[in-house]
C-alpha positions in Angstrom: 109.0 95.6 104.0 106.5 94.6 101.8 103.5 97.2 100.7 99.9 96.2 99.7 96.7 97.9 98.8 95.4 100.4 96.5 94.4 103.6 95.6 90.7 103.3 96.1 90.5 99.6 97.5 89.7 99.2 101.4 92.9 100.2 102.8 96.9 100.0 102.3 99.5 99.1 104.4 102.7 97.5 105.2 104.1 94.3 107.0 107.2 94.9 108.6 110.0 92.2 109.1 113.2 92.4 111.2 112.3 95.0 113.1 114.1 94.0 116.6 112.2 93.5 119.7 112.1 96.0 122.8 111.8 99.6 120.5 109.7 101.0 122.1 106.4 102.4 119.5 103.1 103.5 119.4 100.5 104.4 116.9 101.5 108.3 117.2 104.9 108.2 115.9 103.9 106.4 112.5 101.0 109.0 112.6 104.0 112.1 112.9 105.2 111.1 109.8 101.7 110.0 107.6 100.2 113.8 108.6 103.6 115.1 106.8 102.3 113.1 103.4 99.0 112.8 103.3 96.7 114.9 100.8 94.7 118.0 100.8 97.2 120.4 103.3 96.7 122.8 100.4 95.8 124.2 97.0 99.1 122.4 95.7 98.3 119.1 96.8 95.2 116.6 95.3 92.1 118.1 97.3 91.6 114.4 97.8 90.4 114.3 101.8 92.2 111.5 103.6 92.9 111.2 107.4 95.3 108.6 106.6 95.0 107.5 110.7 97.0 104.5 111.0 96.5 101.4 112.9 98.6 98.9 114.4 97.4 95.0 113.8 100.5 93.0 115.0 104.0 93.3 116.0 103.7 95.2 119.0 102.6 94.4 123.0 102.0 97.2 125.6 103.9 100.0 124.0 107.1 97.9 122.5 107.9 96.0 119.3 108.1 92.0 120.2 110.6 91.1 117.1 107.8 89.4 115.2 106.2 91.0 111.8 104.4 94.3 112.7 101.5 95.3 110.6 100.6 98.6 109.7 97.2 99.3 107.8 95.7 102.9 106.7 91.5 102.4 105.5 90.6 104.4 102.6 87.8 106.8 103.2 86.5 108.6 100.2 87.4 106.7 97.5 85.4 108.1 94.4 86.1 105.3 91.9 83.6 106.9 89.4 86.2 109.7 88.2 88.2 106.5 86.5 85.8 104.6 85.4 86.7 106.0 81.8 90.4 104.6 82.2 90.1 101.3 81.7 89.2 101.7 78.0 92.5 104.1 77.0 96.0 104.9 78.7 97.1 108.2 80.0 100.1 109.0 78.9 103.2 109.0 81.6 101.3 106.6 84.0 101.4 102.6 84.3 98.5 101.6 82.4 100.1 100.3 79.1 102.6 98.3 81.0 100.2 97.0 83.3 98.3 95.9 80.8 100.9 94.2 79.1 102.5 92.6 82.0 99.3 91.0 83.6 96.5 91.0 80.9 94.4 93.5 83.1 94.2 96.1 85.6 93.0 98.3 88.6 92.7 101.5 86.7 90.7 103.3 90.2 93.1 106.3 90.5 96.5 103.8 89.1 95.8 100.8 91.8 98.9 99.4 92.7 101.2 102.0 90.9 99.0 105.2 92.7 101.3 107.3 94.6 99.4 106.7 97.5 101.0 102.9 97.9 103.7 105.2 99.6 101.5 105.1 102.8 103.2 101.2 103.6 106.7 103.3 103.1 106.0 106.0 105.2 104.6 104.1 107.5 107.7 101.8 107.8 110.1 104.4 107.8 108.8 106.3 110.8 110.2 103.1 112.7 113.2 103.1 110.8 113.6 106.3 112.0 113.1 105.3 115.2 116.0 102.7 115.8 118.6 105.2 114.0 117.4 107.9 116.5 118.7 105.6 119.3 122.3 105.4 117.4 122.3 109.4 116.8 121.8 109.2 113.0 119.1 111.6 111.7 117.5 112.3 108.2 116.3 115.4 106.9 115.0 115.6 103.3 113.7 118.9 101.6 112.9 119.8 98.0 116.4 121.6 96.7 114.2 122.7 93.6 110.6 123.0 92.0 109.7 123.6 88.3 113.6 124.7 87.9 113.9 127.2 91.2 115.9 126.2 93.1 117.0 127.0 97.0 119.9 129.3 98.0 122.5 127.5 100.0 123.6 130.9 101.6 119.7 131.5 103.3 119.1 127.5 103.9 116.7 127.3 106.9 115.4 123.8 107.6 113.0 125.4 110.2 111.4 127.1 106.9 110.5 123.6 105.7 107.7 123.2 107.6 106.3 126.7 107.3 105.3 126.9 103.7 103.7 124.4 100.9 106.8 123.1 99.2 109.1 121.9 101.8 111.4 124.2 100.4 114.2 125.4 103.4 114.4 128.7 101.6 111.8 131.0 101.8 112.1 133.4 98.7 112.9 130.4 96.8 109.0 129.5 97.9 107.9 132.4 97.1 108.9 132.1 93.7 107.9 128.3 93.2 104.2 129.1 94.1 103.9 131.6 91.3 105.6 129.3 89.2 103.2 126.7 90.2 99.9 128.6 90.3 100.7 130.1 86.8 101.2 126.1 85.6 98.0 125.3 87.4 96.1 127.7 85.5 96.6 126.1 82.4 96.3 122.5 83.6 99.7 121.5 83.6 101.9 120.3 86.1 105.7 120.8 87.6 108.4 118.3 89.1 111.4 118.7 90.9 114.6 117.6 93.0 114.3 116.4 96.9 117.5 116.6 98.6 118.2 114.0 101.8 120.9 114.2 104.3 121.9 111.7 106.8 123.7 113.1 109.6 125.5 110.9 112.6 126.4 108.7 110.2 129.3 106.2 111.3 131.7 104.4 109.5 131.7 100.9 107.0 128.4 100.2 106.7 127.4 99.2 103.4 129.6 96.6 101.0 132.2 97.4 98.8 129.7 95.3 95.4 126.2 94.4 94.5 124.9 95.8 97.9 126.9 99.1 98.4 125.4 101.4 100.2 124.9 104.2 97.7 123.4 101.5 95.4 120.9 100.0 97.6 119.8 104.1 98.3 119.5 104.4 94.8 117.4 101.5 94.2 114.8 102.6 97.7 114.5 105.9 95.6 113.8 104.7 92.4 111.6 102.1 93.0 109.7 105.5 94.7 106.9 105.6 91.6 107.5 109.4 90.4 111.4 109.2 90.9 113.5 109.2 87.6 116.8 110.1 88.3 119.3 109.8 91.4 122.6 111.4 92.4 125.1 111.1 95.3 127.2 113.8 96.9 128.3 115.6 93.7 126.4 113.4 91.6 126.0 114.3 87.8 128.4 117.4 88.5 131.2 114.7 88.8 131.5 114.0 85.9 132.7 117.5 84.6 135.3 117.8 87.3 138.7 116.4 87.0 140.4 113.8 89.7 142.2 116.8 92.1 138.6 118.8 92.4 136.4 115.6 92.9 138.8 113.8 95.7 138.3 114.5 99.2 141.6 115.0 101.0 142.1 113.1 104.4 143.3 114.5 107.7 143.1 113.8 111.5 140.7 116.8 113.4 140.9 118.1 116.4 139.3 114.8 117.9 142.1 112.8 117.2 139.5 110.8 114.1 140.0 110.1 110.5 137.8 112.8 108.6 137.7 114.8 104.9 138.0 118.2 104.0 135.4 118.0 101.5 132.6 115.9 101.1 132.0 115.5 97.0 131.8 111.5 97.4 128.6 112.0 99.6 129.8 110.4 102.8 130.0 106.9 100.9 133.3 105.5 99.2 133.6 102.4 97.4 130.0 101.3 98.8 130.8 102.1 102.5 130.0 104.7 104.4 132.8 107.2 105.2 131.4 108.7 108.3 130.5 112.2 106.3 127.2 113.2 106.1 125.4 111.4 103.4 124.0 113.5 100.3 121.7 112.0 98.1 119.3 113.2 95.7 115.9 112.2 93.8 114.8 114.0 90.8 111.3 113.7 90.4 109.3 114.1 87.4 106.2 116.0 86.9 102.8 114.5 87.8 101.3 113.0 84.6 97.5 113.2 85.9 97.6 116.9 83.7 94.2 118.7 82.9 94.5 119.3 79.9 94.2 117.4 76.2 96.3 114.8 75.5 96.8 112.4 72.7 96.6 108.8 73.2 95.5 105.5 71.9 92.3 103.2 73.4 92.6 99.7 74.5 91.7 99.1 71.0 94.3 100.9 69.2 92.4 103.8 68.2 94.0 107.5 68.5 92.0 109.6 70.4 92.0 113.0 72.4 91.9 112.9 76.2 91.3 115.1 79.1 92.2 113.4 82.4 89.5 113.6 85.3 89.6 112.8 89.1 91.8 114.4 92.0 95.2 115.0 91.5 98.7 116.8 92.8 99.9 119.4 90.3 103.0 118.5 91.9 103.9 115.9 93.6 107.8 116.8 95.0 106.5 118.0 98.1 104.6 115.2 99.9 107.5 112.9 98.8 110.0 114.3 100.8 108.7 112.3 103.7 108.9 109.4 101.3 112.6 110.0 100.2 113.3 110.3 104.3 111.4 107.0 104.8 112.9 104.9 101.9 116.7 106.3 102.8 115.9 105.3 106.8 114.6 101.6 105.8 117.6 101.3 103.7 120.4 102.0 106.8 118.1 101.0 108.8 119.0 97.4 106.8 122.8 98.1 106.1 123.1 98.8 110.0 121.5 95.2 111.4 123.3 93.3 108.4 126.6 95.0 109.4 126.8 93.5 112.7 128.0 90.0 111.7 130.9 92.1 109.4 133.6 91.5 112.0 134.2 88.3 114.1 134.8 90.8 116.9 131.2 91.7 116.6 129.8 88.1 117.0 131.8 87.2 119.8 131.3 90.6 121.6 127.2 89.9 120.9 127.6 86.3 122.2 130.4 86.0 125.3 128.2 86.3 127.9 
């Protein structure tokens, strides 16, 4: 895929390459998943007004994809670049603006530009046909925040029903309840709160993915991390790995009741050596808070002068949950990928694909 547009230019989209003919898609199932990340669903989100309705410029002919590049494009409708207008003279601490700067010489400071979180538009946009071609092998992806502002859910009362029912995408309901107290008492003093997203790939089958530079788990973690907010990324036991010892971390093998190959445990995170294992695949982003805070700041100008700064404009105070439809999107486009590459893997394959 490749993204373009910005924050508070005309529009932003996403051309889509690879995508094989005969799926069959319309303008309502990329709009399913833009409605689960587009802004001002509440007081916990930027009260920036977008309808984020998405249309469909190529790539598709009377209700199915026709293998050629499909365009996607969302029109910005109240851009207000006046709140940034101020920007372009200093940098705002934990955004892009230094590096921009120093990379090309100048920059869009309207709301970030290119670097904006809402360049996740293309992403989302693409994923929901991602998600479309995996629904036709069985594979489904479910991401949720695990934890906000250091709350985090209880396994034991894990409803992903709850999702959907409160602000934070959180699949625990007291675990909600305690975030949004967290969250308004952060609010109140300007600041802002980030968080963990937790994605799960169900349906998964086995070796996809290769076993050194494009492993599964390290394509994942590069879709995740090039997400603009994500700083950290773990798989199956992650982090926690590293204080277990070789008999804990393993996952023994046995045959089920099936007759298949499967694990007793799952701490590798359904991918070993770079291929998936058939287990359901457990990833994690940790995202950091959102650095558009209201409240002083110390920083330098353009001109290398310290000054004080109090950032203006519209903005999340937290920005973990309207990217869990991003973390979905980016881990769909990513098997999405690993599946079509993985049919050339055996010979069996091409001659199966070919013998007519």
């Amino acid at each position: 895929i490749s993204t373009w547009g910005e924050s508070h230019g005309e529009g932003l989209g996403v051309v889509i390459d690879g995508c094989p003919a005969g799926l069959p898609l319309c303008e309502e199932d990329i709009q399913e998943q833009l409605d689960r990340r587009k802004p001002g669903q509440s007081k916990f989100t930027t009260p920036r007004k977008e309808d984020d309705e998405v249309h469909i410029l190529s790539g598709v002919f009377e209700g199915k994809t026709t293998g050629t590049p499909i365009s996607l494009a969302v029109y910005n409708k109240t851009q207000r670049s006046a709140d940034y207008s101020e920007i372009a003279n200093y940098y705002r601490p934990g955004h892009a603006d230094y590096t921009f700067d120093e990379k090309f010489g100048f920059r869009d400071y309207r709301g970030g530009g290119r670097s904006s979180g809402r360049e996740t538009i293309g992403r989302v946009a693409a994923g929901a046909i991602a998600m479309k071609i995996l629904k036709e092998l069985g594979i489904n992806i479910t991401a949720y925040a695990k934890e906000i502002g250091g709350i985090g859910i209880d396994y034991d009362k894990f409803d992903i029903a709850e999702r959907d029912n409160n602000a934070f995408n959180m699949p625990d309901k007291e675990a909600a309840e305690m975030v949004k107290s967290f969250a308004e008492s952060k609010m109140s003093v300007g600041d802002s709160i980030g968080g963990v997203i937790e994605c799960r790939v169900t349906g998964m089958m086995t070796g996809i993915g290769n076993p050194t530079f494009e492993k599964l788990d390290a394509n994942l973690s590069k879709a995740l991390v090039s997400i603009g907010a994500v700083k950290g990324i773990e798989i199956g036991d992650g982090f926690a790995a590293a204080h277990a010892v070789g008999s804990e971390n393993n996952d023994s093998f046995y045959i089920n009741e099936d007759g298949n190959t499967a694990k007793k445990t799952n701490h590798a995170g359904g991918i070993l050596g770079g291929i998936s294992d058939g287990d359901t695949i457990i990833v994690r982003a940790a995202v950091k808070p959102t650095p558009s805070i209201f409240r002083p700041q110390q920083t330098i100008s353009r001109n290398k002068e310290p000054m004080e700064l109090t950032i203006k404009g519209r903005h999340d105070p937290l920005i973990v949950p309207r990217a869990v439809v991003v973390v979905e999107a980016m881990c769909a486009l990513t098997i999405a990928d690993s599946l079509l590459l993985n049919m050339t893997a055996q010979m069996d394959g091409v001659l199966r694909f070919y013998n007519k």
